[in-house]
N, C-alpha and C positions, 0 to 999 in steps of 0.2 A: 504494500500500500504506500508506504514513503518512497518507494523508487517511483512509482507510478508520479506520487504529488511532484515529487522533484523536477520529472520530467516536464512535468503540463505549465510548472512555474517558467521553466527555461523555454521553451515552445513560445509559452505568451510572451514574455519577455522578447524575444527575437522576433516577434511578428509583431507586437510594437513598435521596437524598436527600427524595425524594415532594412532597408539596405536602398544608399543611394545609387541612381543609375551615372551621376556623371560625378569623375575622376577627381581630385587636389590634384590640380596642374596649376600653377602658375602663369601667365602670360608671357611668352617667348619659349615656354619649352612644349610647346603642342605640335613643334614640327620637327622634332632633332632627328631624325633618319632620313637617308641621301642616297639617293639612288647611283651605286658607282657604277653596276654593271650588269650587263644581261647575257641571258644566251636563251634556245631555245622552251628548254623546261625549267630555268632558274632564275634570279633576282639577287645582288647583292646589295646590302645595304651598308650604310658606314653610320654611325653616330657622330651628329656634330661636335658634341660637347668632347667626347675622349677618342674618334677615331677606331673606334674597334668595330670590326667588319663580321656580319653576320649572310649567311646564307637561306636563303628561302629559296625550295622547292616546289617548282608549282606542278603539281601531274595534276593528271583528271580523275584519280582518286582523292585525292587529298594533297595532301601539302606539308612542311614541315621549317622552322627555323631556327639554326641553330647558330654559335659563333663557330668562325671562323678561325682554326689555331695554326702556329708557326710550328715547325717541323720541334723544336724542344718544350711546346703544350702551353708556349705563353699565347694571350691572343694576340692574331691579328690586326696594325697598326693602318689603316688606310694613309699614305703618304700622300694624297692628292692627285691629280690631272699627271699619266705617267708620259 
C-alpha cells in the first residue's frame, strides 16, 4: 500500500509539474553547427564554438550522429576552409 501511495504522489507530482517543450538557449547559440561537408549518404558538421567535427548518417532507414575522432581517440578539430 505505501509503495502504491508513493508512486501516485511522484506520478502527480510530475504531471504537475509537466515538462517544457522549448530549450534554455541563450541568444547567439541556436545556431553553433556548420555544415563543413557532404557526400552522398553523409553530413558533417563542425561546432562553432570548439570546432569538433561530428558525422551524421543519413540512409533511408535511419540515421545516426556521432563525433568525429583523430586516429589517437582525441576528437576531431575542424581547421576551416582547407
Amino acid at each position: 500500500m505505501r509503495k502504491k501511495l508513493i508512486t501516485a504522489i511522484i506520478t502527480a507530482t510530475l504531471l504537475i509539474a509537466g515538462c517544457s517543450d522549448t530549450a534554455n538557449v541563450s541568444a547567439g547559440q541556436e545556431n553553433t553547427m556548420v555544415l563543413v561537408g557532404s557526400g552522398q549518404e553523409y553530413l558533417i558538421y563542425a561546432d562553432s564554438d570548439t570546432g569538433v567535427m561530428y558525422l551524421y548518417i543519413t540512409i533511408s532507414t535511419g540515421g545516426g550522429l556521432t563525433v568525429m575522432l583523430n586516429a589517437d581517440g582525441t576528437p576531431k578539430i575542424w581547421q576551416g576552409e582547407e
